[in-house]
C-alpha positions as CSV (number, residue, x, y, z in Angstrom):
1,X,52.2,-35.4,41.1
2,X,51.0,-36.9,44.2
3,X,51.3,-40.6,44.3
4,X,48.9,-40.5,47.7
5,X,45.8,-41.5,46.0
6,X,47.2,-44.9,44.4
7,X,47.7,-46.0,47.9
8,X,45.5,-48.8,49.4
9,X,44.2,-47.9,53.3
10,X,46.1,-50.8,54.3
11,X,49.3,-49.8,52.5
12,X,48.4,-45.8,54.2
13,X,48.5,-48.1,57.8
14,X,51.9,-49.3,56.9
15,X,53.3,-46.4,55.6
16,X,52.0,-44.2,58.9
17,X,53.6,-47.1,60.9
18,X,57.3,-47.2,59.5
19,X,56.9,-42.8,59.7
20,X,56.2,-43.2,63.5
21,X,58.9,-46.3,63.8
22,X,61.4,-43.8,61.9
23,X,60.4,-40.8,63.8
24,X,61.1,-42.8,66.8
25,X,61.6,-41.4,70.6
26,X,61.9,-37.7,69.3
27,X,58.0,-37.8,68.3
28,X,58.8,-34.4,66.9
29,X,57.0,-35.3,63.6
30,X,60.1,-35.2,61.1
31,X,62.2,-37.8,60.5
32,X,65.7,-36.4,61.0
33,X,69.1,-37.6,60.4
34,X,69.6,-38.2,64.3
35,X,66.5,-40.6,63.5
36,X,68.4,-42.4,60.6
37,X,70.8,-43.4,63.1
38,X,69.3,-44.2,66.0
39,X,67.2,-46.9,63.5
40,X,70.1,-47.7,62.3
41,X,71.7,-48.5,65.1
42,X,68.7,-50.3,66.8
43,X,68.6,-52.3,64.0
44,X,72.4,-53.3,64.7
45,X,73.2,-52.1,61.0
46,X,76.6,-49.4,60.3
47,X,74.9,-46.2,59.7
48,X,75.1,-44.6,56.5
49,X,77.6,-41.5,55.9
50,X,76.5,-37.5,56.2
51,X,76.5,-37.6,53.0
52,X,74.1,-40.7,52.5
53,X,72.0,-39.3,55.0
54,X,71.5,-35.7,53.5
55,X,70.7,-38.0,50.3
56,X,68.0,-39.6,52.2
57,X,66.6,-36.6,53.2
58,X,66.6,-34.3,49.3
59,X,63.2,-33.7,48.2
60,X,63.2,-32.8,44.7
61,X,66.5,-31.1,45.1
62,X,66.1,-29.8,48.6
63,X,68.3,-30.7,51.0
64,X,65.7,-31.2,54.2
65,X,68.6,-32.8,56.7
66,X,68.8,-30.0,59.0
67,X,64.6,-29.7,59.4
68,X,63.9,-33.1,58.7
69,X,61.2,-34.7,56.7
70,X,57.4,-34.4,57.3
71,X,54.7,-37.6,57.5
72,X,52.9,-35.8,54.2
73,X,56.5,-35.6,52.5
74,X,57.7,-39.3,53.3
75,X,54.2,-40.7,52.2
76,X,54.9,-39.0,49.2
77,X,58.1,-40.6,48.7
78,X,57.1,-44.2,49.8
79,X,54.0,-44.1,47.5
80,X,56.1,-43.0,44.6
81,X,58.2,-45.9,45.2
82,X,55.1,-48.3,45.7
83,X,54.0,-47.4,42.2
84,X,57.1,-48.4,40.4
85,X,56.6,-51.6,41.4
86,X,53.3,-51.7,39.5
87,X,54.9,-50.2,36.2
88,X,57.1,-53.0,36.6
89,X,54.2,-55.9,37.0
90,X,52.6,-54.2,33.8
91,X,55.7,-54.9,31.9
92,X,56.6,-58.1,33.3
93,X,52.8,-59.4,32.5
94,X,53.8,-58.0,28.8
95,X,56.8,-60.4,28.8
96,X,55.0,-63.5,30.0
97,X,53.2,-63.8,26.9
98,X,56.9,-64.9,25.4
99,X,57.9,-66.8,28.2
100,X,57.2,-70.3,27.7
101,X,54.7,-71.7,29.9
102,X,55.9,-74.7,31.8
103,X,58.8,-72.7,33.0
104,X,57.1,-69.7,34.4
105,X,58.2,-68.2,37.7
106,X,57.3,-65.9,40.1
107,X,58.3,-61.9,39.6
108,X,60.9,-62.5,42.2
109,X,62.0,-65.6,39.9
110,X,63.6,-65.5,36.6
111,X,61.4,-65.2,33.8
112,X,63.1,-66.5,31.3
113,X,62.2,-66.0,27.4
114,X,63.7,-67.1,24.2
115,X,65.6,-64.3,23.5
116,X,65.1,-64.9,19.5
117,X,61.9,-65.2,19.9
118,X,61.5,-61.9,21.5
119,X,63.4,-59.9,19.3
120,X,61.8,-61.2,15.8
121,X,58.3,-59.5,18.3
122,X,60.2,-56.2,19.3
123,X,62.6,-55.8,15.8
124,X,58.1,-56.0,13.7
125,X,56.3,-53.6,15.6
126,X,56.3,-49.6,13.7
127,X,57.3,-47.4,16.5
128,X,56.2,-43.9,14.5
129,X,52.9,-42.7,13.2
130,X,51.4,-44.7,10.4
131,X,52.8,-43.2,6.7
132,X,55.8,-41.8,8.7
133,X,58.3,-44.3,7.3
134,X,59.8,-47.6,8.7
135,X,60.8,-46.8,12.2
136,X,61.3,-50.2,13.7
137,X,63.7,-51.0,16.4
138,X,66.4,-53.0,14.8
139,X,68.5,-56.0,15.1
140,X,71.7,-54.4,16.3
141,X,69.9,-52.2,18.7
142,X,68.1,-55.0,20.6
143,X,70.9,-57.2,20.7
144,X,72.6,-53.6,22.6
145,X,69.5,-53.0,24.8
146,X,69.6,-57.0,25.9
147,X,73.5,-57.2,26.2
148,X,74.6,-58.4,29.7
149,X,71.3,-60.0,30.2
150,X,71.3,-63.0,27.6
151,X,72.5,-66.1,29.3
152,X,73.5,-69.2,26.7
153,X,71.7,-72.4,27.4
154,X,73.9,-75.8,27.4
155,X,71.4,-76.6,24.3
156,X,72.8,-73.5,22.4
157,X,69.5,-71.5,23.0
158,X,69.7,-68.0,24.1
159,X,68.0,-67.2,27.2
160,X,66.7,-63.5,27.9
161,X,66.5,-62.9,31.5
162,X,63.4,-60.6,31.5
163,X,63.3,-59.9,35.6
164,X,67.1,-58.9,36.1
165,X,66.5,-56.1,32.8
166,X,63.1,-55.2,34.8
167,X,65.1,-54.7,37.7
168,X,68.3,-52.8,36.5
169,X,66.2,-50.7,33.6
170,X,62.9,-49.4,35.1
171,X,62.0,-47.5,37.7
């Protein structure tokens, strides 16, 4: 799937700004791993292993370190990126409607819901096909989906922190 089309002219701008940035003094139209570095470096950071660096440059499985990637490929790669921060807006916007009001954040805030609250909402919903049987999510599975991201409040609520499960669970 090409992620291109999602892309906003001014986000295209950007994107063809960080390739040329990247590609740096080479201007041989790939980003390489001698590229990597030299960024790195410019940017006074430790560059990143071989190993990192092939990682950087797999494609769908294909290690493209040797021959570099292409302006086409790393638009690809950004845009795909750029998109999973929409998925993650849709379902942050879903969890607002349990937040409580006063104490909403920014996304880059904690959005914080009553974690009760939420799973009395998620533990009623049918997840199969009407006549299929009661397939709700329950309790105990929740409560295991939630776990490490439940903080206890000094007034003995239970806190859900929605942005820090956004951030770990969905990409």
């Amino acid at each position: 799937m090409s992620y291109l089309s999602t892309l906003s002219a001014n986000q295209k701008a950007q994107i063809r700004n960080a390739f040329t940035l990247i590609d740096g003094e080479s201007r041989d139209s790939n980003i390489t791993k001698d590229d990597l570095v030299k960024l790195y470096s410019t940017l006074g950071l430790k560059a990143p292993t071989s190993s990192q660096l092939t990682d950087m440059l797999t494609i769908d499985g294909q290690d493209r370190s040797e021959s570099g990637i292409n302006f086409t490929q790393f638009s690809n790669i950004l845009a795909k990126e750029l998109s999973k921060f929409e998925d993650k807006s849709i379902i942050y916007d879903a969890l607002k409607t349990y937040s409580d009001r006063e104490n909403l954040k920014t996304f880059k805030d904690e959005l914080q819901i009553d974690v009760n609250v939420l799973k009395d909402a998620c533990c009623s919903v049918q997840l199969g096909e009407i006549g299929s049987g009661d397939q709700r999510l329950s309790r105990a599975k929740f409560d295991q989906l939630v776990e490490g991201f439940v903080q206890q409040q000094m007034d003995g609520k239970q806190i859900f922190l929605a942005s820090k499960w956004i951030d770990a669970y969905i990409d």
